[in-house]
C-alpha positions in Angstrom: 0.0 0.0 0.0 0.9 3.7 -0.7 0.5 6.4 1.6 0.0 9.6 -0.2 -0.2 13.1 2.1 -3.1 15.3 0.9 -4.2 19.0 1.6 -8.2 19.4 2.4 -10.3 22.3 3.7 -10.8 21.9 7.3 -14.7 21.6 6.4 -13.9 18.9 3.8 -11.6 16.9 6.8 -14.7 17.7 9.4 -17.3 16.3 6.8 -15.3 13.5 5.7 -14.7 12.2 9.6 -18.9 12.7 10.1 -19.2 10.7 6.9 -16.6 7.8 7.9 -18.2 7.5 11.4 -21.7 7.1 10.3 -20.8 4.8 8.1 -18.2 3.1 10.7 -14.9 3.5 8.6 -12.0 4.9 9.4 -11.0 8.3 6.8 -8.5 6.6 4.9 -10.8 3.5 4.2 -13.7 6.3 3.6 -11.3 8.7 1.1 -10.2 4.7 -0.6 -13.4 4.1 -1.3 -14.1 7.3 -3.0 -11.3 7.7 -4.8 -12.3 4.1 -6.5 -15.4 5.2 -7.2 -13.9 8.6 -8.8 -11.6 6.4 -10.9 -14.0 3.5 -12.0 -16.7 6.2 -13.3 -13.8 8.0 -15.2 -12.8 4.6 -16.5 -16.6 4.0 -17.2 -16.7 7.2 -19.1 -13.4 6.6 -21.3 -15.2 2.9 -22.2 -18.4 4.4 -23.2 -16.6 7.3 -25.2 -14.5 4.6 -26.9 -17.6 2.1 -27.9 -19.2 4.9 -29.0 -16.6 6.2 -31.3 -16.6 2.9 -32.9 -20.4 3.2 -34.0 -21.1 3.9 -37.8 -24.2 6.1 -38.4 -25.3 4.0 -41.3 -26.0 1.0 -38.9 -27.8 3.5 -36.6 -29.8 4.3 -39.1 -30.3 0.5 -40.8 -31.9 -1.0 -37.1 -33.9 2.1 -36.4 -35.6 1.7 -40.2 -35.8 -1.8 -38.9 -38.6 -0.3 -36.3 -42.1 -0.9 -37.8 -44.2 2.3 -38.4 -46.8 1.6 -35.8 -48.7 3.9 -32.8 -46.7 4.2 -29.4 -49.1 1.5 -27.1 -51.4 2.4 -24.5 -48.9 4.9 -21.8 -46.2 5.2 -24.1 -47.6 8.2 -26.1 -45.8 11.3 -26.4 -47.5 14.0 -24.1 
């Protein structure tokens, strides 16, 4: 394990120690778990962005013509 020195706001420390206690964690488990959550939606995001940069709009457009013509059913309709 690394340990890594960080400056916060004395609010942000105060908060953070509230948070950790309620939950019954100690702050560096409480600031882990955050900062994993921080990376793995970045990750998420950099995934998504990647998929979707391998999408073609002519297959976009081939499936949705694929979609029969028909009214939205009973709660669906547009309002």
């Amino acid at each position: 394990m690394t340990a890594l020195t960080i400056r916060l706001p004395n609010s942000v420390h105060q908060k953070i120690k509230e948070l950790a206690a309620r939950d019954d964690v100690s702050v560096n488990q409480f600031i882990a778990s955050a900062a994993s959550e921080k990376m793995a939606s970045v990750l998420t995001l950099d995934f998504l962005k990647a998929e979707a940069a391998k999408g073609k709009r002519s297959d976009f457009e081939h499936y949705l013509n694929l979609v029969p013509n028909a009214p939205a059913q009973a709660g669906d309709e547009r309002v």
